[in-house]
Structures are given as C-alpha cells and as structure tokens.
C-alpha positions in Angstrom: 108.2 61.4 77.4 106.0 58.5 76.6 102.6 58.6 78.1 100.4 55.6 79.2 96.5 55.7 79.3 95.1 55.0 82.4 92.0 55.1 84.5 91.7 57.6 87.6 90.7 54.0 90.0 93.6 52.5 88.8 96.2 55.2 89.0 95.6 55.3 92.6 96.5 52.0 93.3 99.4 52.0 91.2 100.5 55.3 92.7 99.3 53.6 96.0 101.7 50.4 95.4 105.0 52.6 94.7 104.1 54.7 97.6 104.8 51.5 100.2 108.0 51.7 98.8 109.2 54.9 99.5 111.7 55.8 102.4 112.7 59.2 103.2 116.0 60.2 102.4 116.5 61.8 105.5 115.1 59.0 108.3 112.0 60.5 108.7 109.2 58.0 109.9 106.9 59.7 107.7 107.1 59.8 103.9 105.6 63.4 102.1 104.2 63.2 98.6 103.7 66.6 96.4 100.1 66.2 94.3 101.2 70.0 92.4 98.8 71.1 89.7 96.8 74.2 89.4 93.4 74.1 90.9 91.7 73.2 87.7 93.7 69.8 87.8 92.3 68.9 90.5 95.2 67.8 92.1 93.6 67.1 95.5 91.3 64.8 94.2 93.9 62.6 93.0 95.4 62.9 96.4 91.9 61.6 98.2 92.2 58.6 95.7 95.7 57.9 96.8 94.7 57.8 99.9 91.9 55.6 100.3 94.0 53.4 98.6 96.7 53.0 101.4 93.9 53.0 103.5 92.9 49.4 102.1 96.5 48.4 102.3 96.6 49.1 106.1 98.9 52.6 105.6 97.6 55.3 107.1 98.1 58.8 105.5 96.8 62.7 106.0 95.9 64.9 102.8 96.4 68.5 103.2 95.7 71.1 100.9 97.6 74.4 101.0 94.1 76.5 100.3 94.0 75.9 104.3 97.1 77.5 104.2 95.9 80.7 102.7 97.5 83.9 104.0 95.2 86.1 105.4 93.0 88.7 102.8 94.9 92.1 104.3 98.4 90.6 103.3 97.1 88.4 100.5 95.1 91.0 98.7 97.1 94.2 99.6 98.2 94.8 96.3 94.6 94.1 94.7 92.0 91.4 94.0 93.8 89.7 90.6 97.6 90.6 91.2 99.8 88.1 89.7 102.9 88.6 91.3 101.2 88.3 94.7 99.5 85.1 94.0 102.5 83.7 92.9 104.8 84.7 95.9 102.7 86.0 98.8 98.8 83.8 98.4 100.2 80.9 100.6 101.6 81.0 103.9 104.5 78.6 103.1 106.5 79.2 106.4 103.2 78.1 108.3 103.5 74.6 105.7 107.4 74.7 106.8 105.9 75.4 110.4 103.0 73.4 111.1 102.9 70.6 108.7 106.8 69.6 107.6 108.4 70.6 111.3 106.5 68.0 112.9 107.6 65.5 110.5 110.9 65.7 110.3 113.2 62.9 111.9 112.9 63.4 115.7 109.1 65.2 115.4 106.1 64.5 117.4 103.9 63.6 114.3 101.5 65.8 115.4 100.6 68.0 112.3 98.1 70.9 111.8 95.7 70.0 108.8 94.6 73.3 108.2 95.1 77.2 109.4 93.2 80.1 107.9 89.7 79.7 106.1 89.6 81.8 103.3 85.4 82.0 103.4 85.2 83.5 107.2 89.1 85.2 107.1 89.6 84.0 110.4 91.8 81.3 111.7 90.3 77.6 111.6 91.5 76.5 115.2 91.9 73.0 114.1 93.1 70.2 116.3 96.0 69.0 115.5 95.8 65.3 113.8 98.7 62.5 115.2 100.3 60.8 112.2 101.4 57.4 113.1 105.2 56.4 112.3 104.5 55.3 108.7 101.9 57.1 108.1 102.2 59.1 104.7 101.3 63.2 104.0 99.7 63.7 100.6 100.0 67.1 100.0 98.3 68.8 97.0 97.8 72.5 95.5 99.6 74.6 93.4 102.9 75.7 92.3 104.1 73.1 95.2 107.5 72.5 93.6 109.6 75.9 93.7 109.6 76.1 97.8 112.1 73.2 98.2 109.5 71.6 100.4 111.4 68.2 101.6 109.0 65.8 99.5 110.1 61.8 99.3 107.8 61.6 96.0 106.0 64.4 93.4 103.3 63.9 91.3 102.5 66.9 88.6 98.9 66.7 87.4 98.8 69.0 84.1 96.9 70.3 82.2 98.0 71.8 78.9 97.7 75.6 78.1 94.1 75.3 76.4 92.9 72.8 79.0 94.1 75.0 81.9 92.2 78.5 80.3 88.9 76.0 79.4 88.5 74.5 83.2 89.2 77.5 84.6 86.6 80.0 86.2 86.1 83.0 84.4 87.1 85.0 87.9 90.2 83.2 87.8 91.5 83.3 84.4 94.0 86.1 86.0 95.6 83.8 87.5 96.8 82.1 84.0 100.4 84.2 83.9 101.7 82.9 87.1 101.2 79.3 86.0 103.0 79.8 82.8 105.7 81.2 84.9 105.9 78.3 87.1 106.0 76.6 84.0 109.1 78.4 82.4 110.9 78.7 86.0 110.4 75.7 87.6 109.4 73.4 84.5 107.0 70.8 87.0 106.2 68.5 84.3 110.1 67.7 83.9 111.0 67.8 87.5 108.4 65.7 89.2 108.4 62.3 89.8 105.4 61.0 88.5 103.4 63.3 85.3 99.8 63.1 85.1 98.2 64.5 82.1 94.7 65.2 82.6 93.4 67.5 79.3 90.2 65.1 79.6 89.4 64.5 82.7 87.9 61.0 82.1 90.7 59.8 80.1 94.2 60.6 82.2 97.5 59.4 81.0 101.0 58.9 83.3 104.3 58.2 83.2 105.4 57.0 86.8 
C-alpha cells in the first residue's frame, strides 16, 4: 500500500471533504466514522481535527471517545491491574456504545446520544446530558481496538503506529497492554480493513492512504 505524506491541518480537511460524501448504507440520517488506534496514536485527536473541519463547512458532528465508556474498576480489574485478556475483551462497555450511542442513531432514532458514561478518575457514573445530533450531523468515534465489535460505521480511519513506535509513545505503566494490540493486529488486521490508514511513527510527519 502506497503511502502519501501529509500534514495533520490538511488531512483533516481532506478527511473532512470525503466525509460530506458519505451516506449510510442503511438510511440512517447520521453518518458514524471509526478514528481506531491505540491510545498512543492519538486517534482522538485526529477526530477533534475532523471535526472542526465540518464545523467550517456548516456539518455538524459529535466526537466520542470510548474511555467514557470504560466499565466500571470491580468488573474491569477483577482479574488484576495489567490483565491482557481483560483489557482486550471486558475494559469497554461495548453494549453501552451499542446502547447509548449507536441505538439512537439508527434509522428511526431520536438522535439523542449519550457522550459519555463512566469516569474512570472518580469510578462513578458521569450523568451526562444527553447531546441532540441534528439529521446530518456526523459521530466521530475514536479509541481502540474499535474494528472487531461490528460496530455499524459508514467510514474507518486506522491511525497506526508501528511495533517500535507503539512500545516508544507508550507509558511505561502501560507497556502491558502491548500483547492485546498485536492481537488485534493478527485477528482483526485494522491496517488492511479500514478505510482510510494513517501512519503516524512521527508524529509531525503523518502519511495516508484514503
């Protein structure tokens, strides 16, 4: 796959420009775009980017990050504080996401989508208000390992890093976490089944192929 050097300013608006093109598959108003890529990627902040740039093309959108979807710390660290397997299948609360962020999204929904449900600082439950999504209006999603739920995405965008990147912008605490992304990476293989790759070794000098 052939990789093009790009600037982060200007891979929003590109990313931005093929966004007002798409159209859910299954008549939803509301188009939902994966930003997957471990937390080191930074996949969020690409997501904010996107964003402001429908925002200057008059399309409204919501970013949502599946940290507030974090289950709480008696289920989520039952099994210890640096368990692989249960960060890779039992950290996220994905039938909240199915719950409260694609249900009311689907054709026939109210819009109405929660941004956020558990705060993993206070282990407590955020009570956010829920935030109306006009018809039209996009959700960028971002976090990791986004693309083995069969979440009902319109668009994905893989930011990756490769295996030395990943371990060098990584925390120390959570260099345990390392094994479940090269499990992802051998099960679900992100880089070949998104839509859009973003390498991001050097995080001033990205590269895409959309």
């Amino acid at each position: 796959m052939r990789l093009e050097a790009i600037t982060w300013d200007r891979l929003g608006d590109l990313l931005a420009e093929r966004l007002l093109d798409v159209k859910p598959a299954d008549g939803s108003p509301w188009p939902r775009i994966a930003f997957d890529g471990a937390p080191a990627a930074r996949p969020g902040d690409l997501a904010e980017r996107v964003g402001e740039a429908l925002r200057i093309r008059g399309r409204p959108s919501l970013t949502v990050g599946t940290d507030g979807f974090l289950r709480p710390a008696s289920v989520r660290l039952e099994y210890g504080h640096q368990d692989v397997d249960a960060y890779y299948d039992g950290w996220f609360d994905t039938r909240a996401l199915w719950r409260e962020v694609f249900g009311p999204l689907e054709p026939g929904g109210d819009g109405r989508v929660l941004p956020d449900l558990w705060d993993p600082v206070t282990d407590r439950a955020t009570r956010s208000p829920r935030v109306q999504l006009p018809p039209g209006g996009f959700l960028l999603l971002h976090g990791p390992l986004l693309l083995r739920h069969w979440f009902p995405f319109d668009l994905t965008v893989h930011v990756l890093l490769s295996p030395g990147a990943l371990r060098r912008r990584t925390p120390e605490a959570d260099l345990w976490t390392l094994p479940a992304f090269e499990r992802y990476d051998r099960e679900t293989d992100p880089a070949g089944a998104a839509d859009v790759l973003v390498r991001a070794d050097d995080p001033r000098h990205p590269a895409w192929s959309g």
